[in-house]
C-alpha positions in Angstrom: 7.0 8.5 13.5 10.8 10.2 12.4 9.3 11.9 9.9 5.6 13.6 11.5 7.0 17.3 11.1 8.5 17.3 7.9 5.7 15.2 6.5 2.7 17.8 7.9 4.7 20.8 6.6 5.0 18.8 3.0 1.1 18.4 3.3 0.2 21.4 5.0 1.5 23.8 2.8 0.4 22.3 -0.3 -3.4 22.1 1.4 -3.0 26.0 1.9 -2.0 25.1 5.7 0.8 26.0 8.0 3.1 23.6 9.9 4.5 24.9 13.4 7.3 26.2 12.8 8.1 26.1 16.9 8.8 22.3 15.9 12.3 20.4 15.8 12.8 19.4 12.2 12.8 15.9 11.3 15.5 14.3 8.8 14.7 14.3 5.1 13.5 11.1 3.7 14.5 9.5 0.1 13.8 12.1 -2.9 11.2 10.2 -5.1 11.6 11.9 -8.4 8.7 11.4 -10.9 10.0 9.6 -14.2 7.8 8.4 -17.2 7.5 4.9 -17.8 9.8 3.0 -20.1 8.4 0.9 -22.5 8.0 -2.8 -21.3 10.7 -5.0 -22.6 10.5 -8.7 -22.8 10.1 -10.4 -19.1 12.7 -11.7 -17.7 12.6 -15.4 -18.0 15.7 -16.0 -15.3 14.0 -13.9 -12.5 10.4 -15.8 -13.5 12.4 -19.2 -13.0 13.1 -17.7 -9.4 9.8 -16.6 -9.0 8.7 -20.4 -9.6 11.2 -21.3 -7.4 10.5 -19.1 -4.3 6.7 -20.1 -4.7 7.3 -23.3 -4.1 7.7 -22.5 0.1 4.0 -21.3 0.2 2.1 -24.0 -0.3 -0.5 -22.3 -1.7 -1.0 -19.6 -4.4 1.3 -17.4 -4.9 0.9 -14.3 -7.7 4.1 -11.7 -8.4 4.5 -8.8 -10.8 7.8 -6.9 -10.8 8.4 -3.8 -13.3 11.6 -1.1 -13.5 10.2 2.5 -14.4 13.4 3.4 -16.1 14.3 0.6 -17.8 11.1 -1.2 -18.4 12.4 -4.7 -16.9 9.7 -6.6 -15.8 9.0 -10.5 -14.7 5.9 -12.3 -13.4 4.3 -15.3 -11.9 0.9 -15.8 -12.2 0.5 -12.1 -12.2 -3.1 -12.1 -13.8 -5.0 -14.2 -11.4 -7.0 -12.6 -8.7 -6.6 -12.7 -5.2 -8.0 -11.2 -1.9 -6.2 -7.9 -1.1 -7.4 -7.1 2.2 -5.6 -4.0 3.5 -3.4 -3.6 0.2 -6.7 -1.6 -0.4 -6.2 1.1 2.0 -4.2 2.4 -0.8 -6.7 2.9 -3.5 -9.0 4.2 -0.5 -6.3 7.0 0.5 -5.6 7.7 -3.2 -9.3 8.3 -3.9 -9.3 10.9 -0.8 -6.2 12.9 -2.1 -7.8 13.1 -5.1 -10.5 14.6 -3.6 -8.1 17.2 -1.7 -6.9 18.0 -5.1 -10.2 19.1 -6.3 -10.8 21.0 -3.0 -13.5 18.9 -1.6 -10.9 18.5 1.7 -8.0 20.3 3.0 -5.1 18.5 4.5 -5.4 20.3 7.9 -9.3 19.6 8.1 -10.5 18.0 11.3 -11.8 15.0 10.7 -14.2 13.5 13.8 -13.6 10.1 14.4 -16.6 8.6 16.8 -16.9 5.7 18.4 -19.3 4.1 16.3 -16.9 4.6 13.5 -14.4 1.8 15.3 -14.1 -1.7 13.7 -14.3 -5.0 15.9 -12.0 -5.7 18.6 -9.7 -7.8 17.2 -9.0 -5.7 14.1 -6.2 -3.6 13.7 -6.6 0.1 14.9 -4.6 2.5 17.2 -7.2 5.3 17.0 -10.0 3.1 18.6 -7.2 1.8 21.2 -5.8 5.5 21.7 -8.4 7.3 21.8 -11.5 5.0 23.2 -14.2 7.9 23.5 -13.3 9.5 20.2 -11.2 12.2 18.8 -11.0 15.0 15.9 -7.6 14.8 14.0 -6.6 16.6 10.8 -7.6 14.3 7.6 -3.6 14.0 6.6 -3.3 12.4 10.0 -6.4 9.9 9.0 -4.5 9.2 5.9 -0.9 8.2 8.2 -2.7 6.0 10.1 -4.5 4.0 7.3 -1.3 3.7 5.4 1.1 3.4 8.3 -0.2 1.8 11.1 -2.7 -0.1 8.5 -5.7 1.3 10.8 -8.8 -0.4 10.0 -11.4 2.5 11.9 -9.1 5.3 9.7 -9.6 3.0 6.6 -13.3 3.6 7.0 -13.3 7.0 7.6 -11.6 7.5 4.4 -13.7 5.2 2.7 -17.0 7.6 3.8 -15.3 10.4 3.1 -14.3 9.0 -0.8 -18.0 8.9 -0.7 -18.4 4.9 -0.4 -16.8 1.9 -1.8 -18.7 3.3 -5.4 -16.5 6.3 -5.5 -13.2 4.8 -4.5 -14.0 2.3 -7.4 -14.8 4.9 -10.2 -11.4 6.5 -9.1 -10.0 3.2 -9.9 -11.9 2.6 -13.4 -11.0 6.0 -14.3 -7.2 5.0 -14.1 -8.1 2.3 -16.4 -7.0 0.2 -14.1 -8.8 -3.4 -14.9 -8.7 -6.3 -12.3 -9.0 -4.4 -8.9 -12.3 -4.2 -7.5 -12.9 -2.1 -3.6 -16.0 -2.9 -2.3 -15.9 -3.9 1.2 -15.4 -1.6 4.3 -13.2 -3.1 6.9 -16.2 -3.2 9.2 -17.7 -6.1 6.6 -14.4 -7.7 6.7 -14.4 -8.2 10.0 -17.9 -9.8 10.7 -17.8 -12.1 7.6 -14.3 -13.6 6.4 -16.0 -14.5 3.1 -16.6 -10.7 2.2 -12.5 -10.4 2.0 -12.3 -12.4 -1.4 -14.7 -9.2 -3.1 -12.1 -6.9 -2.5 -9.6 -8.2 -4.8 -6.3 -7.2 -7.3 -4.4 -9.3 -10.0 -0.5 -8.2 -9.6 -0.4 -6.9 -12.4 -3.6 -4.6 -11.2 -1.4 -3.9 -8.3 1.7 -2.6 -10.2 -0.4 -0.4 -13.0 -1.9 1.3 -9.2 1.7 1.5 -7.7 2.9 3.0 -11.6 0.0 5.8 -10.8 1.4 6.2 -7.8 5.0 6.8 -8.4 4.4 8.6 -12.0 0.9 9.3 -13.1 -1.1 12.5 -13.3 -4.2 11.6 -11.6 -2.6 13.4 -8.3 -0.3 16.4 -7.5 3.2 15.5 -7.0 2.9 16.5 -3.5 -0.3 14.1 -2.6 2.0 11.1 -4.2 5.1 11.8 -1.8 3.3 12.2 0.9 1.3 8.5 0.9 4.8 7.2 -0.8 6.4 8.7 2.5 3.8 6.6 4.4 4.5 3.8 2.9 8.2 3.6 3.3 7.3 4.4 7.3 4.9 1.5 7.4 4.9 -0.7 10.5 3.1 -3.7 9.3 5.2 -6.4 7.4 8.8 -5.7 7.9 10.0 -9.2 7.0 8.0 -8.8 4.1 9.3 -6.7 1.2 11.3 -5.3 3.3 12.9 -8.5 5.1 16.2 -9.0 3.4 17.0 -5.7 2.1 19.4 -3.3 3.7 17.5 -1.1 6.9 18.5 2.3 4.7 16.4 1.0 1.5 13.4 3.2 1.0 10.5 0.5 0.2 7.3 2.3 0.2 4.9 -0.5 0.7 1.6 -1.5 1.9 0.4 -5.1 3.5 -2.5 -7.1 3.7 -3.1 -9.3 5.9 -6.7 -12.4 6.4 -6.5 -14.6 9.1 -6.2 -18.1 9.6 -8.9 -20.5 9.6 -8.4 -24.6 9.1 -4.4 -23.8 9.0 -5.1 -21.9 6.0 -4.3 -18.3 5.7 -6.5 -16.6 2.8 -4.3 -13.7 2.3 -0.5 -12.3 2.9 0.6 -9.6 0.8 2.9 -7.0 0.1 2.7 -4.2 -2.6 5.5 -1.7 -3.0 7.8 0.9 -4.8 11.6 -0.3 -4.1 14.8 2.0 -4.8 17.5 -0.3 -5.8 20.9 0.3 -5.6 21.4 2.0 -8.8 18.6 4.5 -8.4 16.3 3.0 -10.3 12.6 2.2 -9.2 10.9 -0.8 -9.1 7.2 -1.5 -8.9 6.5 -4.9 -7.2 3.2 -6.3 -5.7 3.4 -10.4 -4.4 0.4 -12.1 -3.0 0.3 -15.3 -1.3 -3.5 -16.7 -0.9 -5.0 -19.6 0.3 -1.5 -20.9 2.1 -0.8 -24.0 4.5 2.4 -22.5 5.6 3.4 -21.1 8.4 3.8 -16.9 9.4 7.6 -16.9 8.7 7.5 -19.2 5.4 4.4 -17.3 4.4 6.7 -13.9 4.7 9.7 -15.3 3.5 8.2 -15.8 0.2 7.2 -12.3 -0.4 11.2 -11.1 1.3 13.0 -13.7 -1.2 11.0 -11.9 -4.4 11.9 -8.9 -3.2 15.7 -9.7 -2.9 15.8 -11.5 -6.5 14.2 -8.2 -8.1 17.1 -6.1 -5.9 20.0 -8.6 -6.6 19.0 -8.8 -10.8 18.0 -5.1 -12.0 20.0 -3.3 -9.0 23.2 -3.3 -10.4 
């Protein structure tokens, strides 16, 4: 990952720990200044007509919210109706952890034991049980990369305990006053009963008031928020998502989710992230497609074509 050594010394040293500095240097990712929210103005009514549009393809459900920080734009599409988030959770889980570090509970450099009886199913997503088959100890920030970059179910877990249980991630998110976004499943649960996925759930416009804590609230140091932005924007998952028709250079710091299919229906593709657009603005966007009849690419297309008519209307 281009951006391992710079991303540890970020961490490191605002955990109280020390990078090597033996280490080559690794190129400097997109500044993400902190702004306050503008107030909201009216929603866009053109962009919504898109949004109708673009749903269309799914053949299914589809849900959007879109909102500028700077200029308080915003459209939506059925951005109030609930829908299974799958691993668009990992984000609350790894935001409930750094808060955690920021009240000293953790450190960033802190080994972290990962056992084998920690490791979801085979046939779930996760590098650390496929690396590292007997085990391993890594520092927590590294637990944190993989949840949010390599959407790692095993590391999801591990975070999860650490939180304190699905209980403590979900107080984290009350306390936000976030409404609409409920974490209650581990990944384990989701894997041996496809029915579990639907409790873990967001509106949109529960997944943009997260993504607006995120990229501007207080609830964690500056430093904790870049580094799980910084994450994002290096996620492998979903990169015809979000990220499919904007330029390779755009920083997009987003998190997927992804169910499986069952009957030729696929319960849950999703895509939640913080775009820069061309003018330097930020915009908060979060598009889930549930209960869909179409097809991996058409599926995926839906959530890239949202993503395009947010950059090609409030980028200028």
């Amino acid at each position: 990952m281009k951006y391992y050594v710079l991303i540890l010394a970020i961490f490191l040293t605002a955990c109280g720990g020390a990078a090597n500095s033996n280490q080559t240097a690794a190129p400097t990712p997109a500044v993400v200044i902190t702004r306050t929210p503008a107030p909201r103005q009216a929603p866009d009514a053109q962009l919504e007509q898109q949004f109708v549009e673009i749903a269309k393809d799914a053949n299914g459900k589809v849900g959007i919210a879109a909102f500028v920080i700077e200029t308080g734009q915003n459209a939506s599409l059925n951005a109030d109706e609930k829908f299974a988030m799958q691993s668009v959770y990992k984000l609350p889980i790894a935001m409930a952890v750094m808060k955690q570090v920021d009240a000293g509970k953790f450190k960033g450099d802190q080994e972290i034991e990962i056992k084998k009886e920690d490791f979801v199913a085979k046939g779930q997503a996760s590098l650390l049980r496929d690396n590292f088959p007997d085990g391993t100890k890594i520092p927590l920030w590294h637990v944190i990369e993989y949840a949010i970059s390599q959407s790692d179910g095993t590391a999801s877990d591990v975070l999860m305990n650490l939180a304190g249980g699905a209980g403590e991630v979900q107080k984290y998110i009350d306390e936000l006053g976030i409404k609409d976004m409920a974490v209650k499943s581990t990944e384990k649960e989701l894997g041996k009963d496809v029915k579990v996925q639907y409790e873990n759930f967001a509106t949109p416009n529960a997944a943009v008031a997260l993504l607006t804590e995120l990229k501007s609230g207080s609830s964690l140091e500056r430093e904790r928020r870049k580094l799980i932005m910084d994450f994002m924007n290096e996620s492998v998952p979903g990169q015809d998502r979000l990220r499919g028709m904007l330029p390779d250079s755009a920083y997009v710091a987003h998190k997927t989710g992804t169910s499986g299919t069952s009957g030729g229906v696929t319960a849950a593709t999703n895509d939640i992230g913080i775009i820069q657009l061309p003018n330097g603005n930020y915009a908060l966007i979060a598009v889930f497609v549930g209960d869909s009849k179409a097809d991996d690419d058409a599926r995926a297309a839906v959530i890239a074509k949202a993503a395009k008519a947010v950059w090609d209307k409030w980028g200028l």
